[in-house]
N, C-alpha and C positions, 0 to 999 in steps of 0.2 A: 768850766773847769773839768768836767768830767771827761767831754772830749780830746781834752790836752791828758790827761793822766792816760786815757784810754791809748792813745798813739804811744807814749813814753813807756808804756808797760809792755806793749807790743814791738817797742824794737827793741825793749829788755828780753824778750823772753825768743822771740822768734826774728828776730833784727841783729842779734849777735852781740848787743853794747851792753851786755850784765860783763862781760869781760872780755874786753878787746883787744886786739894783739898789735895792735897799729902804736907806733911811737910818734909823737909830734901833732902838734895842733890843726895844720892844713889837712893832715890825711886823716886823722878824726872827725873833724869838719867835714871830711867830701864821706866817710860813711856812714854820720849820722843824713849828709842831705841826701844820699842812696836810699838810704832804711825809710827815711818819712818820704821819698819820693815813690818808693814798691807798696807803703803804708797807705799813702792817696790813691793810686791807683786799685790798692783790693778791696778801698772803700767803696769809689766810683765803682768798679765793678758790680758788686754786692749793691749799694744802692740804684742802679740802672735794670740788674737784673742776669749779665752774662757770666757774674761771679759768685758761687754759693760760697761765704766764708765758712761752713758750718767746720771743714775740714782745716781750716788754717790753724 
């Protein structure tokens, strides 16, 4: 559970979805899967090693 809060807080705050400008449910949809798709990748980053999240 913690990692699921951890991702939803993260595209609240630095993902742009605390208040979105987009109207309608497909284009909501493609950027919340944008947000959790930039959110996976500076995982993998950070945990592989080529990404220091210290500054995100």
């Amino acid at each position: 559970r913690k990692r699921i809060e951890e991702g939803f807080g993260w595209l609240k705050t630095v993902g742009g979805l605390r208040k979105t400008k987009l109207i309608g449910r497909a284009k909501l949809s493609a950027q919340l899967l944008l947000g959790f798709s930039v959110y996976n990748l500076i995982r993998l980053g950070s945990l592989s090693g080529w990404w220091r999240g210290s500054h995100v």
